[in-house]
C-alpha positions as CSV (number, residue, x, y, z in Angstrom):
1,X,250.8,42.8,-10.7
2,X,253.8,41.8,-11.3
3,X,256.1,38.5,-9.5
4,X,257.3,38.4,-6.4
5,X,261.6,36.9,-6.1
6,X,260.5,34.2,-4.9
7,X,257.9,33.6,-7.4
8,X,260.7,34.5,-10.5
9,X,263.2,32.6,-8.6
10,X,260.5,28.7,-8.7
11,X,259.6,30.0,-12.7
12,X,263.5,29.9,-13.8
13,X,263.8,26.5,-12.3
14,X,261.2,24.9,-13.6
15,X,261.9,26.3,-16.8
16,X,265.4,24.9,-16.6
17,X,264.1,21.6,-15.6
18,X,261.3,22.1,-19.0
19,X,264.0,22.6,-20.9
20,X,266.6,20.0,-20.1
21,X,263.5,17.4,-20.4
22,X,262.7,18.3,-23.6
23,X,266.2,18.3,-24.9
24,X,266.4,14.8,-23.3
25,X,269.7,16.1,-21.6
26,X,270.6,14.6,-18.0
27,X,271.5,17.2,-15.2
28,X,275.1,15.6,-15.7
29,X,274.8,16.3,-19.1
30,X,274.2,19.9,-18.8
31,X,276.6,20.6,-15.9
32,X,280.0,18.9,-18.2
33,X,278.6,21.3,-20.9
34,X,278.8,24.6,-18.5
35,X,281.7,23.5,-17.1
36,X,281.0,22.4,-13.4
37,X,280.1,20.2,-11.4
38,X,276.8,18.3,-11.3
39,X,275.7,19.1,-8.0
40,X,276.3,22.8,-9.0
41,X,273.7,22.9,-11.7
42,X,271.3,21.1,-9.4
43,X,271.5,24.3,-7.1
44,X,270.1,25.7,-10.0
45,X,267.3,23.7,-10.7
46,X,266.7,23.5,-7.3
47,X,266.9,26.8,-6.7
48,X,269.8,26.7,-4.1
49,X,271.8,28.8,-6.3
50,X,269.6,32.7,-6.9
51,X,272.1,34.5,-8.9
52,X,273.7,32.5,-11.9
53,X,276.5,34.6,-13.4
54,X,275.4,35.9,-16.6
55,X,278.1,33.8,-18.4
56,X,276.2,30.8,-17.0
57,X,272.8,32.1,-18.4
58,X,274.4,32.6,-21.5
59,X,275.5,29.0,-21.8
60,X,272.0,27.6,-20.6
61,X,270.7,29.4,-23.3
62,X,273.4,27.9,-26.0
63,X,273.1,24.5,-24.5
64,X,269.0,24.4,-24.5
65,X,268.6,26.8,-28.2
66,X,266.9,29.6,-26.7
67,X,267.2,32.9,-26.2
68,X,268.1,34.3,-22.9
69,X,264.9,36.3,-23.2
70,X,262.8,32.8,-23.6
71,X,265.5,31.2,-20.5
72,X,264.5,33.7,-17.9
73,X,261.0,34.4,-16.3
74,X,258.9,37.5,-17.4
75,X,258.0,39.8,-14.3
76,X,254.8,40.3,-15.6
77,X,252.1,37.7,-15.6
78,X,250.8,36.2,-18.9
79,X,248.7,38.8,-20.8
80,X,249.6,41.5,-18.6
81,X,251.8,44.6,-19.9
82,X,254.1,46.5,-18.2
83,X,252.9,50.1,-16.9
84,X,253.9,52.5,-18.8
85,X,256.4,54.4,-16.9
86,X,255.9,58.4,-16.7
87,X,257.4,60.3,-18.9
88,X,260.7,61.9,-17.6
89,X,259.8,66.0,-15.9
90,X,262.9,68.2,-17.0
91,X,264.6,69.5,-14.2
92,X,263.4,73.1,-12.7
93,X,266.0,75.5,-13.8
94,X,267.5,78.4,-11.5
95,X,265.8,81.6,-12.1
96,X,268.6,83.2,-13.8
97,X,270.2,86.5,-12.4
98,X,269.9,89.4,-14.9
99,X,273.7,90.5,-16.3
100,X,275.0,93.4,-15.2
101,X,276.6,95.4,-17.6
102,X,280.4,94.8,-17.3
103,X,281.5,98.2,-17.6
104,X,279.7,100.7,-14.6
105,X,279.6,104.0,-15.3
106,X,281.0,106.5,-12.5
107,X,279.2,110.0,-11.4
């Protein structure tokens, strides 16, 4: 089963807010690093703001010394893999017409 929007959108913020503790970094802090304003990266842990630019994920993950993979939420729950997806059918191809010969013969 995996998460629901809503459910990925409350995992990135709290792992924002995980990792800006355990820097020690203030939200302040972390906003004059990404280049805006304080209230802005607030949204963010806060949730306000659902779609970060991915120049803004890129810097969260410079800022905090992770990799964007470790920065945002897994849609899958812990433990639980990803279905395998099935395996791609060729296309059916047209049943090809038979050739004619180019050259018809007269009676």
């Amino acid at each position: 089963m995996s998460y629901s929007f809503l459910q990925l959108s409350n995992r990135f913020r709290k792992r924002l807010k995980e990792l800006r503790q355990a820097k020690g970094f203030t939200q302040k802090e972390v906003a004059e690093y990404l280049g805006m304003k304080t209230e802005q990266y607030q949204w963010l842990e806060r949730g306000r703001n659902k779609n970060p630019q991915l120049k803004t994920l890129y810097r969260l993950a410079l800022v905090f010394d992770t990799d964007l993979k470790d920065l945002l939420p897994s849609i899958y729950e812990p433990g639980e893999k990803p279905a395998a997806e099935p395996a791609a059918q060729p296309a059916p191809r047209k049943a090809r017409r038979k050739q004619q010969d180019p050259v018809e013969s007269e009676p």
